[in-house]
C-alpha angles and dihedrals in degrees: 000000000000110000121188119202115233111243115250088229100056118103121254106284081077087062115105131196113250081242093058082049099052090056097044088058087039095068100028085060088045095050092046106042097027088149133019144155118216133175124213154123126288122233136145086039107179117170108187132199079267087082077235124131134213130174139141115263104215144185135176098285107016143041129203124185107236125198114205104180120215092256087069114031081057087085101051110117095201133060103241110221130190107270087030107138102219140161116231130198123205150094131281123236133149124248105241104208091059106015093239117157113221146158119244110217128223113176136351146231137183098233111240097036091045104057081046095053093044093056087051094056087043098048081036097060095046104050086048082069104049086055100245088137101044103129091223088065090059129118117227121232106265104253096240120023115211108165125018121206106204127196108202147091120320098208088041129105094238093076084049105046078043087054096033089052099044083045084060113035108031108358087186096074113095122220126210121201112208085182116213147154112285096186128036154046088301100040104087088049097048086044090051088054101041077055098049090039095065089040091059085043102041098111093039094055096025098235113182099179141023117215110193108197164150145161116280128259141136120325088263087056095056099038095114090070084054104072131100100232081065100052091045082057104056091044089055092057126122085198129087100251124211109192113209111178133158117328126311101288098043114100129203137183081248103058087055089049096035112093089231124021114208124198097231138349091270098055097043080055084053093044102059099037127073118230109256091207092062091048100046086056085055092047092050086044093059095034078065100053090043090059100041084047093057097045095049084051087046086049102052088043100062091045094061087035081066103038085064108044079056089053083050123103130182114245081232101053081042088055094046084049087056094042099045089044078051092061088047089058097045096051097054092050078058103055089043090056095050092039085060100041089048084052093050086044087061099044086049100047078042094060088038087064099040085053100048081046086064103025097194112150101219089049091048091051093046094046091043081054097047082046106049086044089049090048091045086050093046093051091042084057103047096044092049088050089052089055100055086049104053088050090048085051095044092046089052081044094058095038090061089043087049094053091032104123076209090063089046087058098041083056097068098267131126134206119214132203140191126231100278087055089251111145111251107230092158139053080219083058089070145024143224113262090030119110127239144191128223129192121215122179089272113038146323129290116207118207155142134250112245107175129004116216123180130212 
């Protein structure tokens, strides 16, 4: 807007009304400072039943009025008070009724936390572009953790709830302190190279996991965990990284960056051990079934242990069956022979009879020679018969002799067996420092196996 002051000589149709002017400075204000962000002190604070504010904004030298109405103090997360120190943003304009110049405030801030909080949502956004917060690009949590590597303080609570949890819940796991500054200038520097330290020693510690930590507190308090050289180090990490900062409603740069983002240090601790007592119960639960599982195989081994010590019979008791099968059949080719010979007894006392019935000599003679020759032939017979016998008896004899573990024996050979009485066919079936037993003809030799050679 373009004003133009009206010229003191000029005659009366240049003069304006206070209230003209007003206006006039009114807009040009408006136009000009349409938007502007000032920090200062609160004093004169009045908060009438409007709902609307109005205090003096102040610094050391100067003092402006300030409007804040009731549609936009309604999203002010804090209570102003008089002596606050806050940054306002808004626009100046005058108030026309009493010519008063003042600043109309939009929206406002608490100083400190608010220029920190300005600069999160700033490094946030950005970072959010650049895709250090995409969930693809995230690590997973090793399965079972076995050393943790933790970036904090070393005189904090957090290294001690970390230690306290894992204590309680799986003692096993090892825990490594790269002690740093948790607050401070120097904090987020000493945090990027803790990080990048148990990255470069992560296979000669064996570290499985980074937590990157400390206690809660304000914004300013946690502002190390903010910057942007920390964020770049996490997402340069080759380790999983679980971020644990403040308590559960606090929010940090690196919770967004970090793989896994805890509540608080003790969860984090919680989230990546097992708990001992549930594992101990598995383990008790499969101790149970091994065990079941090695008693029913016992079970069914000594049943068929014993099924077949039952199937076994001694070379000796078999060699008493065949010979005692030998004498039946030898009795019963006896009786048949003398069945025979007491039939041909008969026939013969028969003929005689019938011979002496008819008494003719040459009948008698014929009949004397038929029946020499018959009983020639009959003995001839028999004694052919018993023959054939005795060398079938003899060859089954000598077959039984021939397969008799005793004949093997008596031929200079030896059995040997292991410890649990099984017969060693094989040098794999023993080995050398065991003991054996070998059976000779005439007794056992006990001994141990020395050296194994193969054909």
């Amino acid at each position: 807007m373009n004003y133009l002051p009206p010229n003191p000589s000029a005659g009366i149709r240049d003069v304006i009304s206070v209230t003209s002017l007003n206006r006039m400075a009114r807009s040009l204000l408006e136009s000009h400072f349409a938007s502007v962000v000032v920090e200062g002190e609160i004093s004169n604070l009045s908060m009438p039943r409007s709902g609307h504010w109005y205090f003096t904004l102040k610094d050391e030298g100067s003092q402006i009025r300030c409007a804040m109405f009731r549609n936009r103090n309604l999203g002010v997360r804090f209570r102003p008070r008089d002596g606050m120190q806050i940054i306002v943003r808004g626009r100046l304009s005058i108030y026309e009724g009493r010519g008063d110049y003042q600043l109309i405030a939009d929206g406002l801030e608490e100083a400190g936390d608010g220029a920190l909080r300005r600069r999160f949502e700033e490094l946030k956004q950005r970072l959010d572009n650049e895709g250090l917060f995409a969930q693809e690009r995230k690590r997973p949590m090793p399965e079972h953790v076995r050393h943790i590597a933790v970036v904090t303080s070393a005189t904090g609570a957090v290294i001690r709830d970390i230690i306290s949890v894992l204590a309680r819940r799986f003692p096993a796991i090892k825990v490594t302190l790269l002690p740093v500054q948790v607050q401070g200038g120097e904090a987020p520097k000493a945090i990027a190279k803790a990080i990048a330290t148990a990255n470069k020693r992560r296979a000669e510690l064996g570290f499985d996991v980074l937590i990157v930590g400390r206690g809660g507190g304000s914004l300013e308090d946690l502002q190390a965990f903010n910057e942007e050289v920390v964020a770049r180090a996490i997402h340069e990490s080759d380790l999983a990284v679980v971020s644990a900062v403040g308590h559960e409603s606090d929010f940090s740069i690196a919770d967004f960056v970090a793989d896994l983002r805890a509540p608080t240090p003790s969860a984090a601790a919680e989230l990546l051990s097992p708990d001992q007592e549930e594992m101990l119960q598995s383990f008790a639960g499969f101790e149970l079934l091994l065990s079941k599982q090695i008693k029913d195989r016992l079970r069914g081994a000594s049943q068929q242990l014993l099924w077949l010590l039952k199937q076994l019979k001694h070379p000796g008791r078999r060699l008493q069956e065949h010979a005692q099968t030998l004498d039946i059949l030898e009795g019963r080719l006896l009786r048949a022979t003398q069945q025979r010979l007491y039939k041909a007894n008969i026939t013969t006392e028969t003929l005689e009879r019938r011979l002496r019935n008819q008494s003719p000599l040459l009948m008698v003679q014929q009949k004397q020679v038929k029946l020499d020759t018959a009983l020639h032939r009959l003995q001839r017979g028999v004694k052919q018969r018993l023959a054939q016998q005795q060398a079938t008896l003899a060859q089954l004899a000598r077959s039984l002799e021939g397969v008799s573990p005793l004949s093997t024996l008596n031929r200079g050979y030896s059995i040997s067996f292991d410890a649990h009485a099984r017969v060693i066919r094989s040098i794999e079936s023993i080995e050398v420092g065991k003991t054996m037993k070998t059976q000779v003809v005439d007794g056992e030799i006990e001994s141990k196996v020395v050296a194994l050679y193969a054909k």
